[in-house]
VOPATI-768174 format. One line per field, with one value per residue: residue in one letter; y, x negated, z negated of N, C-alpha, C in turn; residue number from 0. Coordinates in nm, 2 decimals. Atoms other than C-alpha are relative to their C-alpha. Layout:
N
aa	c(A ...)
n_py	c(Y ...)
n_px	c(X ...)
n_pz	c(Z ...)
ca_py	c(Y ...)
ca_px	c(X ...)
ca_pz	c(Z ...)
c_py	c(Y ...)
c_px	c(X ...)
c_pz	c(Z ...)
i	c(NUM ...)
This chain:
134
aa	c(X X X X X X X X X X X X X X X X X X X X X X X X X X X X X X X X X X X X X X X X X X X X X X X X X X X X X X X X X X X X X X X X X X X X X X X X X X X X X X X X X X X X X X X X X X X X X X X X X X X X X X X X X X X X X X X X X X X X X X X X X X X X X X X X X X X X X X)
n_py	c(-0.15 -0.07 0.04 -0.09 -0.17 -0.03 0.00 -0.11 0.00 -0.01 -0.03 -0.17 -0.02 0.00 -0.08 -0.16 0.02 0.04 -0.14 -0.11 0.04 -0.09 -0.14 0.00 0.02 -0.09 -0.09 -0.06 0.00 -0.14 -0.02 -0.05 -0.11 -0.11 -0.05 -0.13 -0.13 0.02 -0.13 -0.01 0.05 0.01 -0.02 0.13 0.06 -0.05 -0.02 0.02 0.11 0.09 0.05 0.10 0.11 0.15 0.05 0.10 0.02 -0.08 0.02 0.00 -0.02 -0.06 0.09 0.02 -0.11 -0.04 0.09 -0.09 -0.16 0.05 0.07 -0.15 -0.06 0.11 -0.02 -0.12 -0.04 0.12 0.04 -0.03 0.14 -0.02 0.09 0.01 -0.10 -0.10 -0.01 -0.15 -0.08 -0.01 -0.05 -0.02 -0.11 0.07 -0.12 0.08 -0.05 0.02 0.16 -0.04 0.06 -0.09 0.01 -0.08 0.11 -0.03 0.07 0.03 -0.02 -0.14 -0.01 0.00 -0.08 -0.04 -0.02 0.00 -0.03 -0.04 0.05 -0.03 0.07 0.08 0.12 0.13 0.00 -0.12 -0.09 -0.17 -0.02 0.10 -0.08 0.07 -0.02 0.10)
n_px	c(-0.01 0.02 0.12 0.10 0.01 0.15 0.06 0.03 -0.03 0.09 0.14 -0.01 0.03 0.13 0.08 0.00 0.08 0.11 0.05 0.01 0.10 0.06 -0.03 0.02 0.14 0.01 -0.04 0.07 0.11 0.07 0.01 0.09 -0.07 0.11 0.11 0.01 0.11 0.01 0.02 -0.15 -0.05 0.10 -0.11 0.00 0.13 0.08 -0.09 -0.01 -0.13 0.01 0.17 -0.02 0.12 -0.01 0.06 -0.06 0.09 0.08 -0.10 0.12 -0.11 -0.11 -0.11 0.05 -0.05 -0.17 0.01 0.10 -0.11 -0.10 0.04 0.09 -0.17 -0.08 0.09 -0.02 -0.17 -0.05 -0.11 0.00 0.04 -0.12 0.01 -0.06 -0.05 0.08 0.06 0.00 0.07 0.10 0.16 0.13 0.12 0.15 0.11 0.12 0.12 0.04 0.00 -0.12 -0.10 -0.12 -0.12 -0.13 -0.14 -0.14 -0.09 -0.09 -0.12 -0.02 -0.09 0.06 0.06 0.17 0.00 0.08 0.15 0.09 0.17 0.11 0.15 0.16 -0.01 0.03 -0.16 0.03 -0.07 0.04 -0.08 -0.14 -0.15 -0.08 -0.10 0.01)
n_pz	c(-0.02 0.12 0.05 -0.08 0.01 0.10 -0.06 -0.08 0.09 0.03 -0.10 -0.01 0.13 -0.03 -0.09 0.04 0.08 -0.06 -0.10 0.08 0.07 -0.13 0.01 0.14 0.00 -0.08 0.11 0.09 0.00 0.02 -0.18 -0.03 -0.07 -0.02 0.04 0.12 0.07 0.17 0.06 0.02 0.15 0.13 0.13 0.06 0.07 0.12 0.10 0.10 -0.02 -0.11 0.01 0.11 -0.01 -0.06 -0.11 -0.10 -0.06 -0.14 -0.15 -0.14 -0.10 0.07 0.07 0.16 0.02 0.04 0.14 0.14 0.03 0.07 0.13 0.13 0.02 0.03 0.11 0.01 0.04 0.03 -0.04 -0.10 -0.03 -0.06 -0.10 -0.10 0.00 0.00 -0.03 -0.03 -0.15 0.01 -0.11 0.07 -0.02 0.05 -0.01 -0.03 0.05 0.17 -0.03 0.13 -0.05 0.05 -0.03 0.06 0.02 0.08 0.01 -0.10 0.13 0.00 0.10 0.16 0.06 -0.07 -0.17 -0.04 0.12 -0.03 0.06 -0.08 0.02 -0.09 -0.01 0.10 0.09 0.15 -0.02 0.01 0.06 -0.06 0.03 -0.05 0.10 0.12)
ca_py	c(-1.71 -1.61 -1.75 -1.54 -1.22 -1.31 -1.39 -1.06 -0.91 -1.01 -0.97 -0.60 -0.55 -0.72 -0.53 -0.18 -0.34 -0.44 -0.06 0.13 -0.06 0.05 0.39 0.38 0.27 0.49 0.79 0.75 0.66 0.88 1.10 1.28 1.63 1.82 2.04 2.30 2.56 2.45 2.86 2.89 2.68 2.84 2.97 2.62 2.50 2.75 2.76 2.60 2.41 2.25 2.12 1.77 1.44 1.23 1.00 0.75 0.62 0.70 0.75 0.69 0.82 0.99 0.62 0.59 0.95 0.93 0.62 0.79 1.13 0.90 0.74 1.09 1.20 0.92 0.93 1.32 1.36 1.04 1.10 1.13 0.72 0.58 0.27 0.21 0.52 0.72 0.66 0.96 1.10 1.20 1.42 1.45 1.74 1.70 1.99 1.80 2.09 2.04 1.64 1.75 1.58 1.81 1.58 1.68 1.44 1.48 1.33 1.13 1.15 1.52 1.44 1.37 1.60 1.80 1.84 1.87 1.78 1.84 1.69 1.84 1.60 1.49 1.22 1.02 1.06 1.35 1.53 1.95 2.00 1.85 2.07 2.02 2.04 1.84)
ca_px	c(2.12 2.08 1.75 1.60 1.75 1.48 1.28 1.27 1.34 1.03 0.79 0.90 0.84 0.52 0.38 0.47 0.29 -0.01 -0.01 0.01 -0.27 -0.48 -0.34 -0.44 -0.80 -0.86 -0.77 -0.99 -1.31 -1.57 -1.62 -1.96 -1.83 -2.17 -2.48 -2.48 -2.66 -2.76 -2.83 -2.41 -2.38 -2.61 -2.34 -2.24 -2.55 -2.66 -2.32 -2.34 -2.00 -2.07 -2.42 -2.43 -2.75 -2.60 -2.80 -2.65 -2.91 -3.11 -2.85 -2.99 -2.69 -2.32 -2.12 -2.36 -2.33 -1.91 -1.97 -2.22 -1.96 -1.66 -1.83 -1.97 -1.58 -1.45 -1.74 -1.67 -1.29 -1.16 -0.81 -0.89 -0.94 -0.61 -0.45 -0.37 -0.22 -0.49 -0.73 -0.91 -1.03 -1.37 -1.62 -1.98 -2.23 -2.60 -2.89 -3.19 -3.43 -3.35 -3.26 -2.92 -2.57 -2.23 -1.93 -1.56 -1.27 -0.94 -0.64 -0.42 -0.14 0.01 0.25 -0.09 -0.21 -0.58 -0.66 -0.99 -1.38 -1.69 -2.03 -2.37 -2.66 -3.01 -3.10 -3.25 -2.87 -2.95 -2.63 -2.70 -2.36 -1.98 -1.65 -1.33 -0.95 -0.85)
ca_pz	c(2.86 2.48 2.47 2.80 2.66 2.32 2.53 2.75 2.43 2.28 2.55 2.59 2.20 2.24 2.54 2.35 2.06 2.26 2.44 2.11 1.94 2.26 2.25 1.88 1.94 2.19 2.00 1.72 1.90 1.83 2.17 2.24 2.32 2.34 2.24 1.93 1.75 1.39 1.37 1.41 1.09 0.88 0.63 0.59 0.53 0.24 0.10 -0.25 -0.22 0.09 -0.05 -0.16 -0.19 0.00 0.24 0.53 0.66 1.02 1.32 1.64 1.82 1.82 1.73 1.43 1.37 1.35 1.11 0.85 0.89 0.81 0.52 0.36 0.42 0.28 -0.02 -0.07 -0.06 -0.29 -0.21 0.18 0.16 0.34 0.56 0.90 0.95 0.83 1.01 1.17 1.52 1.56 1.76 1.74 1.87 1.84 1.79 2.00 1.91 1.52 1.58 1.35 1.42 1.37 1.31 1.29 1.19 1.14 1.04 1.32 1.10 1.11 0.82 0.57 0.36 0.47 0.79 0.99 0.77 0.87 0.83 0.92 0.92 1.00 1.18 0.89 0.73 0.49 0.46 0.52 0.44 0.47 0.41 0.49 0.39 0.08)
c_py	c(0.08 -0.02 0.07 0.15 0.03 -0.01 0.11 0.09 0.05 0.01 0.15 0.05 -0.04 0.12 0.17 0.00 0.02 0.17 0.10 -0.03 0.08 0.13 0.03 0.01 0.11 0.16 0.01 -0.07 0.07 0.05 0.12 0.13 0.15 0.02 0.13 0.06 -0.04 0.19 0.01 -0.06 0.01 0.02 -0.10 -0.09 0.06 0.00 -0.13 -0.11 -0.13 -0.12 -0.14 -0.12 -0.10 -0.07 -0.12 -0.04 0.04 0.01 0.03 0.03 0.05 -0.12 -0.02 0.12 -0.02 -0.10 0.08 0.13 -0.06 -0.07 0.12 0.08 -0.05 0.00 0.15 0.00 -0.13 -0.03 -0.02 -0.16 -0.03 -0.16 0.03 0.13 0.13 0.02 0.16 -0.02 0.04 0.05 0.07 0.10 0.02 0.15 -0.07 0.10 -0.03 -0.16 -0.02 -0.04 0.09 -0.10 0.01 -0.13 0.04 -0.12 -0.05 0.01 0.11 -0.01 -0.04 0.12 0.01 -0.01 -0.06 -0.06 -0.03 -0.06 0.04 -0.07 -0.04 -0.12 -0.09 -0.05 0.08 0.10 0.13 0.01 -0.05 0.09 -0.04 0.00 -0.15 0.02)
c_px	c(-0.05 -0.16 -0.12 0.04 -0.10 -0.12 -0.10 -0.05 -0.17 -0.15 -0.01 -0.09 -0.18 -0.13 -0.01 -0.08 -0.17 -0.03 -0.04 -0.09 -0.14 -0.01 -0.08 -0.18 -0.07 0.00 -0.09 -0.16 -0.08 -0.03 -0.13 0.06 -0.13 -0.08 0.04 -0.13 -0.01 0.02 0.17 0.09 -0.07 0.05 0.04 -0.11 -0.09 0.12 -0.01 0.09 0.03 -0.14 0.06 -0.14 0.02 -0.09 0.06 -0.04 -0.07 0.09 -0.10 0.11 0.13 0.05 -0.07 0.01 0.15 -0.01 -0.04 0.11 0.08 -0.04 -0.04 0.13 0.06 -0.08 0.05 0.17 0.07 0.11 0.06 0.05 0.20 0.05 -0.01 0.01 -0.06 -0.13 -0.09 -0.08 -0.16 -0.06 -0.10 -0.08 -0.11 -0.08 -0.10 -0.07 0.00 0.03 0.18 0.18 0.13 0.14 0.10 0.07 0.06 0.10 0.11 0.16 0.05 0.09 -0.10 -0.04 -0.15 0.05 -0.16 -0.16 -0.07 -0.12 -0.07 -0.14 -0.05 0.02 -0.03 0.12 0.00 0.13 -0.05 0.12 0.18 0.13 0.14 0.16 0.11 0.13)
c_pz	c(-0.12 0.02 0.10 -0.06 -0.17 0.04 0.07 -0.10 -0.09 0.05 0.00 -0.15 0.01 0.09 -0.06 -0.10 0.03 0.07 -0.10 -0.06 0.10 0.01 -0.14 0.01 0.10 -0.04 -0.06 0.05 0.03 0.15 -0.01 0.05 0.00 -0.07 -0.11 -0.05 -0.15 -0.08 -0.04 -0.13 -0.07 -0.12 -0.08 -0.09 -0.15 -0.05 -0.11 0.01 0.10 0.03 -0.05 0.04 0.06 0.12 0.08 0.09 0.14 0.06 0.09 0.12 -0.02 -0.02 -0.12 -0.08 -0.06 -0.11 -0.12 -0.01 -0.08 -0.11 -0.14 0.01 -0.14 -0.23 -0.11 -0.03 -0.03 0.09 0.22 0.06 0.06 0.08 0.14 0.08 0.00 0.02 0.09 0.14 -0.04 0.13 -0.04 0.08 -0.08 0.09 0.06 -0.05 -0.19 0.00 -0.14 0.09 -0.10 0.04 -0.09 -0.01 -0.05 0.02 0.14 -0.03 -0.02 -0.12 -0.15 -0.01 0.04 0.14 0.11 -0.12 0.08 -0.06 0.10 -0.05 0.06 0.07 -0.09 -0.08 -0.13 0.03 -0.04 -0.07 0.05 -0.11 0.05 -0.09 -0.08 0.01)
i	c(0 1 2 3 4 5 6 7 8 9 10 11 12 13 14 15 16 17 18 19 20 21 22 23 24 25 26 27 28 29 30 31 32 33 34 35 36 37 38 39 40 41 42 43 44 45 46 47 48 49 50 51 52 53 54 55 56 57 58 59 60 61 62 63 64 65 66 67 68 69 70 71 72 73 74 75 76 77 78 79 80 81 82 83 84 85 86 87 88 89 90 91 92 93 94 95 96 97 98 99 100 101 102 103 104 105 106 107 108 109 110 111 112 113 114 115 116 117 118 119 120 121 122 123 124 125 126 127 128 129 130 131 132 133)
């Protein structure tokens, strides 16, 4: 009797394990959510603060896009770097007339510090510019 109720026990435990990992991945995979105006972030783009050399190589699409963002995050705001826990969400919007990729990521985590960051870049991986709260 003891040994079906660890049984039960640890199947239940398992399957909530197995659902939340799921739930988890799901969540932070990058999600194509449309077309933009590079014009709409031109502030961004000439502001001084939001300028930086960084390059991440060519993207040929929004999952290589959310990669290259979270790496020029990750590069950019030291303390942003994180485990498990802090991993981040992600959605990408792409200029076809300028060939320019706008992605956002934020924190899954509502109890870390910062919030939302921003990268705007080419396709060859030239960041225009990447902001975001620290």
């Amino acid at each position: 009797m003891m040994k079906k109720i660890i049984i039960a026990i640890g199947s239940i435990v398992f399957i909530v394990l197995v659902l939340f990992i799921c739930f988890f991945f799901v969540l932070t995979a990058p999600k194509f959510t449309g077309h933009f105006s590079t014009s709409t972030y031109q502030a961004e783009m000439e502001n001084v603060n939001f300028q930086t050399e960084m390059n991440y190589g060519k993207i040929d699409g929004y999952k290589s896009a959310a990669s290259a963002g979270k790496k020029a995050i990750a590069d950019r705001f030291e303390d942003s770097k994180g485990g498990i826990f802090e991993w981040m969400g992600c959605s990408v919007r792409y200029d076809a007339k300028n060939d320019i990729y706008y992605i956002r990521t934020y924190h899954l985590n509502p109890l870390l510090k910062g919030g939302a960051f921003d990268v705007i870049m080419q396709a060859d991986g030239t960041v225009l510019a990447i902001w975001g709260e620290k």
